[in-house]
C-alpha positions in Angstrom: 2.5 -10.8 6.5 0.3 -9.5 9.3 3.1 -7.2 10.9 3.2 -5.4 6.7 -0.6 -5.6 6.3 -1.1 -1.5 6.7 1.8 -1.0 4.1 0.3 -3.5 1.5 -3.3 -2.0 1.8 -1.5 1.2 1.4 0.5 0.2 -1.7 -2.1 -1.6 -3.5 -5.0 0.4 -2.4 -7.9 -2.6 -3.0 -8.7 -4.6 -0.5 -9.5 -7.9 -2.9 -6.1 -7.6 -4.5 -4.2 -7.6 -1.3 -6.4 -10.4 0.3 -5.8 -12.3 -3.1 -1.9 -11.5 -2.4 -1.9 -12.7 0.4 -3.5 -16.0 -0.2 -2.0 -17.0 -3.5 -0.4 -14.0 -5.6 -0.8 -16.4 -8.7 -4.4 -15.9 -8.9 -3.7 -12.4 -10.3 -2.7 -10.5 -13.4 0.9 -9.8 -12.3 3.5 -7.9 -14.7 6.4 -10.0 -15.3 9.1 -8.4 -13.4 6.3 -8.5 -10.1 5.9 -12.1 -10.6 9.3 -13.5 -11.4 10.4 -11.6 -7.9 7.5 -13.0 -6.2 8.1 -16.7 -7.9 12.5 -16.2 -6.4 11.2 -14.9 -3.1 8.5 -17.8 -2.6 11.0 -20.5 -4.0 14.0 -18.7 -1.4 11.0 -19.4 1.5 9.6 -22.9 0.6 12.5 -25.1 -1.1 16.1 -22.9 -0.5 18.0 -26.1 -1.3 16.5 -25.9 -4.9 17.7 -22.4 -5.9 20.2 -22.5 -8.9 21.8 -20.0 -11.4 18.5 -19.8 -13.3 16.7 -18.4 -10.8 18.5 -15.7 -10.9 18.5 -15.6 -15.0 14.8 -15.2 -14.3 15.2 -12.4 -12.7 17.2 -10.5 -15.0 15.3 -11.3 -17.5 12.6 -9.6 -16.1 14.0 -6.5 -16.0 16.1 -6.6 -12.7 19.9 -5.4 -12.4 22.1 -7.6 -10.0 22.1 -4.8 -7.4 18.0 -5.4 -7.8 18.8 -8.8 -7.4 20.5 -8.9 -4.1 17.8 -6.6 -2.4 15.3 -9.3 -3.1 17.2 -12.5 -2.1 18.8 -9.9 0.8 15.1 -9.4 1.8 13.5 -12.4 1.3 16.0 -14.4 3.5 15.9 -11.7 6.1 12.4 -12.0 6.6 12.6 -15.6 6.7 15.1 -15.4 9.3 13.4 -13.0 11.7 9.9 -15.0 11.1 11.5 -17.8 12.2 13.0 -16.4 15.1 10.1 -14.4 16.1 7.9 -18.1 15.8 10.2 -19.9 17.6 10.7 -17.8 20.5 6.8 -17.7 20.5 6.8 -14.0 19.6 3.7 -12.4 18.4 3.2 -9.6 16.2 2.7 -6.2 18.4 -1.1 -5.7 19.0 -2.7 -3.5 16.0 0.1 -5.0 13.5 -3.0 -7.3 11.8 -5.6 -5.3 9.7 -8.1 -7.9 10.3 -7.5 -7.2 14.5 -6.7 -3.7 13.7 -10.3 -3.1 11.8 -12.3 -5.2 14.2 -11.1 -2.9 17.2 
């Protein structure tokens, strides 16, 4: 999250929201379509193994198109993937990537 911080703040614009984001995105008054893709990206992160045909149902209910659909599981699992490999080689995110750092400085 650290390494998207500046692009978050920028999106959301309040600095409670995105802190509240980032800790636990449940916590806030969502729309339907923002939580069901943050519910499918979480679930894609935490239990892969458990992702079934209605998670993507979910989705389209909410308003997403398969195209939609495949952007957000594309995305999700890429990030997973370069965390991961970033974290296991040990890799940092670049100096200035962290608002916390970045605001401090």
């Amino acid at each position: 999250m650290a390494s998207h911080e500046a692009d978050l703040r920028a999106e959301v614009q309040d600095d409670t929201k995105v802190k509240t984001l980032q800790k636990d995105y449940r916590q806030l008054a969502l729309d339907a379509a923002t939580r069901a893709m943050l519910d499918f990206a979480v679930k894609t992160t935490t239990t892969p193994d458990r992702m079934c045909a209605t998670d993507v149902q979910r989705l389209r209910e909410a308003g997403f198109r398969d195209e939609d659909i495949v952007d957000i599981a594309q995305l999700a699992a890429y990030f997973n993937y370069s965390n991961r490999l970033m974290d296991s080689l040990g890799i940092e995110p670049d100096p200035g990537m962290d608002y916390s750092e970045s605001a401090t400085t």
